[in-house]
matplotlib code that plots the C-alpha trace (Angstrom):
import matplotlib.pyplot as plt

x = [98.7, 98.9, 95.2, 95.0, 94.7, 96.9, 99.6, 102.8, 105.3, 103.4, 99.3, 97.5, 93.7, 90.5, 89.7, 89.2, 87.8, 86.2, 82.9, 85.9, 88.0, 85.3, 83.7, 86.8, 87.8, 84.5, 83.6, 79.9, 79.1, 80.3, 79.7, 80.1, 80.1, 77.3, 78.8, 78.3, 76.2, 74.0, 73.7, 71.3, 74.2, 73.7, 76.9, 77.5, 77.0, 80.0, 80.5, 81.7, 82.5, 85.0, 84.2, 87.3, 86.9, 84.0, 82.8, 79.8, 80.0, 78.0, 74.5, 74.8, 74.6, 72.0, 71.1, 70.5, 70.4, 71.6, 71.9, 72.2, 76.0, 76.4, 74.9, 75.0, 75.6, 75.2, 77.7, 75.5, 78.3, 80.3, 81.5, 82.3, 85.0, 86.1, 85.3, 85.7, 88.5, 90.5, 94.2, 95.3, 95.3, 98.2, 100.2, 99.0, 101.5, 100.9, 101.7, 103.2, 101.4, 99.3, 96.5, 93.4, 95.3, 95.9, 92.4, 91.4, 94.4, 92.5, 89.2, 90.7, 92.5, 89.9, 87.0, 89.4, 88.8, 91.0, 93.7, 92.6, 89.2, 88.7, 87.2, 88.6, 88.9, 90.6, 88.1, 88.6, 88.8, 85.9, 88.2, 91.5, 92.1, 95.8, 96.6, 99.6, 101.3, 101.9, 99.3, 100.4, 98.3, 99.2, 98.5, 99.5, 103.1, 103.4, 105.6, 103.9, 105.7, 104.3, 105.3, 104.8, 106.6, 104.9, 101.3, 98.9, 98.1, 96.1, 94.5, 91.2, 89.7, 86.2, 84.3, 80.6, 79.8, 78.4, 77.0, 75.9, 79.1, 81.6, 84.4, 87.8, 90.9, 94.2, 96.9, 100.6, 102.7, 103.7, 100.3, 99.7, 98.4, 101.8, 102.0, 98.6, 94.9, 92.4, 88.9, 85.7, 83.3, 83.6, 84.2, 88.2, 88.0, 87.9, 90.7, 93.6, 96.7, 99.5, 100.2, 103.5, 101.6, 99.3, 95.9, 92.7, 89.8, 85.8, 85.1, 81.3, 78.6, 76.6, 74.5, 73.5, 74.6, 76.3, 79.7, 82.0, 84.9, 88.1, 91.1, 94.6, 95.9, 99.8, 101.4, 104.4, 106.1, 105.9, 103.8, 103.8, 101.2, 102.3, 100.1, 97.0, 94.3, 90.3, 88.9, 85.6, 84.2, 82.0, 79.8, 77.7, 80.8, 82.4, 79.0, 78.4, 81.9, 81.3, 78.0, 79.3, 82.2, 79.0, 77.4, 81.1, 81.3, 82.0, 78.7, 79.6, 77.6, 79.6, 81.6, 83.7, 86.7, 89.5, 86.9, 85.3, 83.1, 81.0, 80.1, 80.9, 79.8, 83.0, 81.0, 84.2, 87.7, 91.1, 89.7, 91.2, 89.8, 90.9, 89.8, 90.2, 91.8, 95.6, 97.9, 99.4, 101.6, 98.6, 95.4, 95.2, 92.5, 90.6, 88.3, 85.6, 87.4, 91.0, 94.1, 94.8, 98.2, 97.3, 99.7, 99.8, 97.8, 98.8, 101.4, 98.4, 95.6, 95.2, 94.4, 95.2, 93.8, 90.3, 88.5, 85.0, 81.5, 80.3, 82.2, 82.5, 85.4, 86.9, 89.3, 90.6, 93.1, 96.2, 98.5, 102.0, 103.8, 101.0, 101.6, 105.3, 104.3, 102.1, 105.0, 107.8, 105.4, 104.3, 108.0, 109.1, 106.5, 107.4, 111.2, 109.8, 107.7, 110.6, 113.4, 110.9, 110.5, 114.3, 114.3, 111.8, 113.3, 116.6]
y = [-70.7, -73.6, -73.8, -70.3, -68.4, -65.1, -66.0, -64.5, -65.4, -64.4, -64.2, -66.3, -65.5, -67.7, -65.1, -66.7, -70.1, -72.7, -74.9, -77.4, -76.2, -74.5, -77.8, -80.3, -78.0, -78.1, -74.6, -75.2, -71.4, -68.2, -64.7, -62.0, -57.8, -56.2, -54.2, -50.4, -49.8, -51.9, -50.2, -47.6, -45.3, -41.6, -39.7, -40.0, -43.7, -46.1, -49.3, -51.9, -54.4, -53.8, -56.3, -58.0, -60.5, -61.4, -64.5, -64.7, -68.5, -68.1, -68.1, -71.3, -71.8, -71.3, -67.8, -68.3, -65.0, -61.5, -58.2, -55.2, -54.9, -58.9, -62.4, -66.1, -68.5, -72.1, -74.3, -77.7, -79.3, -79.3, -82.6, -82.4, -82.8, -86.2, -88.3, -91.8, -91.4, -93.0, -94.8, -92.4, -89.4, -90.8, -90.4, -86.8, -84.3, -80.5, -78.7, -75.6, -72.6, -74.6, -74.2, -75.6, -79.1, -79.6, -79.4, -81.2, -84.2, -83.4, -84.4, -87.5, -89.0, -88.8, -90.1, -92.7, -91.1, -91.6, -89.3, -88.1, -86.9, -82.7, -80.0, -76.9, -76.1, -73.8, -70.4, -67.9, -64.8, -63.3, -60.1, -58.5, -54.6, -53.6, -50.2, -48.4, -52.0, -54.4, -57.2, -60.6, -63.6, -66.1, -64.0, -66.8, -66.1, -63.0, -60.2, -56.4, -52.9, -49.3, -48.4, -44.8, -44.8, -41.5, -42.3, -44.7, -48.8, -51.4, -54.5, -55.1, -58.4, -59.6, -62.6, -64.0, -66.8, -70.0, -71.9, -71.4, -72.7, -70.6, -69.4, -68.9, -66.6, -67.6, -64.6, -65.7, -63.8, -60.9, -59.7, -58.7, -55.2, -53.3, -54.5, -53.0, -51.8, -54.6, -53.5, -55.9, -53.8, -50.0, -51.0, -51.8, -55.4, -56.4, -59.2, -59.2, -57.7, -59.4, -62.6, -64.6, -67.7, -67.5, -67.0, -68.0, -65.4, -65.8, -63.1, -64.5, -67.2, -66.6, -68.4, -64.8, -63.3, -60.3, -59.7, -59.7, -57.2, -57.0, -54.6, -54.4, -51.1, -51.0, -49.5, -49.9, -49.9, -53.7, -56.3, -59.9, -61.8, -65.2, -68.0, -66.0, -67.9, -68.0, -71.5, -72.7, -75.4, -78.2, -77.6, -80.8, -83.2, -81.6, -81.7, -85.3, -85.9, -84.1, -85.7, -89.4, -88.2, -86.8, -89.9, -91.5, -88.8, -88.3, -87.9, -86.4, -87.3, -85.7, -82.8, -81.3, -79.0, -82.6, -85.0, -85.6, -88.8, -90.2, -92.7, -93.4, -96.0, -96.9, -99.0, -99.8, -101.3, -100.0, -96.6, -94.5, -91.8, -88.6, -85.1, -81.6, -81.7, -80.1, -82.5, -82.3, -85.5, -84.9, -86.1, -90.0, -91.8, -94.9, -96.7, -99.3, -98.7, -99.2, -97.3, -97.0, -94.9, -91.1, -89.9, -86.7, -86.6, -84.6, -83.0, -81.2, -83.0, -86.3, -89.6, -93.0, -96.7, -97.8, -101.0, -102.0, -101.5, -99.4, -98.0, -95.5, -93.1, -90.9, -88.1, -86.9, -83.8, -83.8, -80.4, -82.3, -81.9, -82.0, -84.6, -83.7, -79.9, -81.2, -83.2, -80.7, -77.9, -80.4, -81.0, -77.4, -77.2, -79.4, -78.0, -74.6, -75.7, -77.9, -74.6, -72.2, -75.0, -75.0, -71.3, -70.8, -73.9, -71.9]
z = [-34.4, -36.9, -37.0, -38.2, -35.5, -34.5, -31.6, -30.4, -28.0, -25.4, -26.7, -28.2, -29.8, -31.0, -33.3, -36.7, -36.7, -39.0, -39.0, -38.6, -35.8, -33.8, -33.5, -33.1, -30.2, -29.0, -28.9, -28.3, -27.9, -29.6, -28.5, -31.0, -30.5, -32.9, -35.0, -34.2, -37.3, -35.8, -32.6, -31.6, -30.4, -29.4, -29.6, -25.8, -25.4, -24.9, -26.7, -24.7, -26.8, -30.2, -32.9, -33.8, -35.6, -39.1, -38.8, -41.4, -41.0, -37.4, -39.5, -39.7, -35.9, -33.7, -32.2, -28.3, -27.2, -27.6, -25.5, -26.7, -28.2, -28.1, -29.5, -28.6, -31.0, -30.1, -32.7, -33.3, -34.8, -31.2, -30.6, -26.9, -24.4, -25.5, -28.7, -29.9, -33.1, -35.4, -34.1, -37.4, -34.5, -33.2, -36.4, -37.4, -37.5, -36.8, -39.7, -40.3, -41.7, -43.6, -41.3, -43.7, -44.8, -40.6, -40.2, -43.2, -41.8, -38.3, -39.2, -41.7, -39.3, -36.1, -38.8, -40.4, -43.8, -46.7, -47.0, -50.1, -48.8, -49.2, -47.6, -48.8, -52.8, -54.4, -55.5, -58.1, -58.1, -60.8, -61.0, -59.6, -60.1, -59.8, -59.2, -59.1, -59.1, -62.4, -63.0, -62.5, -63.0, -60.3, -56.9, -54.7, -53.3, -55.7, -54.8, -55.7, -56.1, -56.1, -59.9, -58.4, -55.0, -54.1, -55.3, -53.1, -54.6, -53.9, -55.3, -55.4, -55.6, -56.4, -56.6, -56.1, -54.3, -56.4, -53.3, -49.9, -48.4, -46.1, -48.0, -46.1, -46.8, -45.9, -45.2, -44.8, -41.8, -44.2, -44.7, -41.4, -40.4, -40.8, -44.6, -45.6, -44.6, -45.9, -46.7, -47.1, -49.6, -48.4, -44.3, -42.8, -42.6, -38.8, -37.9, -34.9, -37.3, -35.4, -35.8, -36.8, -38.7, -41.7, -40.5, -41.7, -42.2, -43.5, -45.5, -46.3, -46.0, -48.7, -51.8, -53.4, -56.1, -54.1, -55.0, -52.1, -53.1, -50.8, -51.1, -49.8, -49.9, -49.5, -46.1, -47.5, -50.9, -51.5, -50.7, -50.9, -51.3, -48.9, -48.5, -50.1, -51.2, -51.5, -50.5, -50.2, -48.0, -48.7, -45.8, -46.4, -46.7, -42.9, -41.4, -41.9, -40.5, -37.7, -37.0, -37.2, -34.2, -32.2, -32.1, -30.2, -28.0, -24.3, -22.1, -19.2, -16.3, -13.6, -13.2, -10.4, -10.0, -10.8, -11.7, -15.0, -15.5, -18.0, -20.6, -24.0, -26.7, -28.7, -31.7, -33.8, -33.5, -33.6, -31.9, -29.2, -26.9, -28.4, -25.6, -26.4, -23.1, -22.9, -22.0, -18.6, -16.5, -13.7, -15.6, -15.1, -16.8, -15.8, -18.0, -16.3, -12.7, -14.0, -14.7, -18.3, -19.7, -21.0, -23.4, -26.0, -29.3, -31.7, -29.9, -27.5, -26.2, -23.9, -25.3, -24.5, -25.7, -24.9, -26.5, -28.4, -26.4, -23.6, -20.9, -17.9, -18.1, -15.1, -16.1, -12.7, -12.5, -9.8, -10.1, -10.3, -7.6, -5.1, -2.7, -2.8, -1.9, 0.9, 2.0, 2.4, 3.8, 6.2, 7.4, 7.0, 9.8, 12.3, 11.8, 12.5, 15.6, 16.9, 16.6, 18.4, 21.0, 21.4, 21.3, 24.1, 26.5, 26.2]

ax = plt.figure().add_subplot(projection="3d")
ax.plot(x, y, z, "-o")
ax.set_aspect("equal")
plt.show()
């Protein structure tokens, strides 16, 4: 949910990632629905697949394959299940509903980059309509009424993008779909519209000079505008980050159901080896044939120390609890065997 994604107390959904999370998290292939304009429907047919999420920012992946309501995207920028980082990933701190500086302190802190370094900047909007509601200059945190409770409003805003770079929306917990309909151009823009954290959405990808108009039309009488803001990303700045943690990365030469092993070239000091592995008390880690102490990175994932130069590391997977299971069925067992045996000899 802090990485901008829609979750509840009981769901959680990978619907609207970035260049920077889908890679960090390793998500080396994405599937998308086609959109039903795209489909050569007949009015019986049945689509499968509903799209529910916009994700522009996939042209910059690789198309592997497609049927006839999905495609394939292959993400390059992938850096695999486990990576050489920064010691800094053992300081960074989730943060709350800011879901674009997390990643940005992500990426910092597993490259070793200043603090200062950026990703995301601040966009304009070229123009904002307002109708049926009073202007207002700063939109950012801005709080909106009908002025004509029985008429319809909405605000309308446009901009064109200057650069071929993804541009990302944020929308705070109060702009989800019970708080208003939002549009992109003429079409209702397709997102998951329950979520308790602000989410981060990509409303276009694009170095034309096609304006991209979006519109919130009030469901209610008010609206606030929480955590709303345009960003654009310097793609060229996140992809060279991304390619110096590929080159540290995991390479898995053996994989079963507990056991992952492989090598990894760790070509700098003060490093650790940071997975995009959840963190559970059964994974135990060895490094060169010997036992070295897991513990949680950034309050999620398994890390633990690992030193300069080349070396072999086994990841291997015991459910907690295992041997102690075994044990106790084992005697509950013999217990049961040794009362029948009573019961028949009496």
């Amino acid at each position: 949910g802090q990485l901008g994604q829609p979750d509840g107390d009981n769901y959680v959904g990978y619907y609207n990632g970035t260049l920077i999370s889908d890679s960090l998290l390793d998500m080396k292939y994405l599937l998308q629905a086609k959109d039903k304009a795209e489909l050569d429907l007949r009015a019986s047919d049945k689509v499968d697949l509903n799209v529910t999420s916009y994700r522009p920012d996939t042209k910059l992946y690789s198309l592997r394959a497609q049927t006839d309501q999905t495609r394939i995207y292959q993400n390059p920028y992938a850096i695999g299940l486990g990576y050489s980082a920064d010691k800094k990933l053992k300081q960074l701190k989730v943060l709350y509903n800011q879901p674009l500086t997390y990643q940005t302190n992500w990426l910092n802190a597993a490259t070793g980059s200043a603090n200062t370094t950026k990703y995301f900047y601040a966009a304009n909007f070229n123009e904002v309509v307002f109708q049926n509601t009073k202007k207002q200059i700063n939109l950012t945190g801005a709080f909106f009424k009908k002025t004509d409770l029985a008429k319809p409003a909405q605000i309308i805003f446009k901009f064109t993008p200057e650069t071929d770079d993804p541009y990302y929306l944020t929308l705070g917990a109060s702009l989800d779909g019970d708080s208003a309909t939002w549009y992109l151009g003429s079409k209702e823009y397709p997102y998951y519209k329950t979520f308790r954290h602000t989410i981060v959405l990509n409303p276009t990808v694009s170095g034309s000079d096609d304006e991209v108009v979006i519109t919130a039309k009030f469901k209610k009488n008010s609206l606030w505008l929480e955590n709303f803001v345009l960003y654009r990303m310097d793609r060229s700045l996140v992809e060279q980050k991304l390619n110096q943690l590929q080159k540290s990365s995991w390479q898995l030469t053996k994989a079963t159901a507990h056991r992952l092993t492989g090598t990894i070239d760790i070509t700098k000091s003060n490093q650790l080896f940071a997975t995009t592995i959840p963190y559970s008390k059964g994974w135990q880690a060895k490094v060169d044939g010997k036992a070295v102490k897991t513990y949680k990175i950034q309050d999620t994932f398994v890390g633990f120390d690992i030193g300069q130069g080349k070396h072999q590391v086994t990841l291997t997977f015991t459910p907690p609890g295992l041997y102690l299971g075994i044990i106790l069925t084992l005697v509950s067992l013999v217990l049961v065997f040794i009362i029948r045996l009573r019961e028949n000899k009496a």
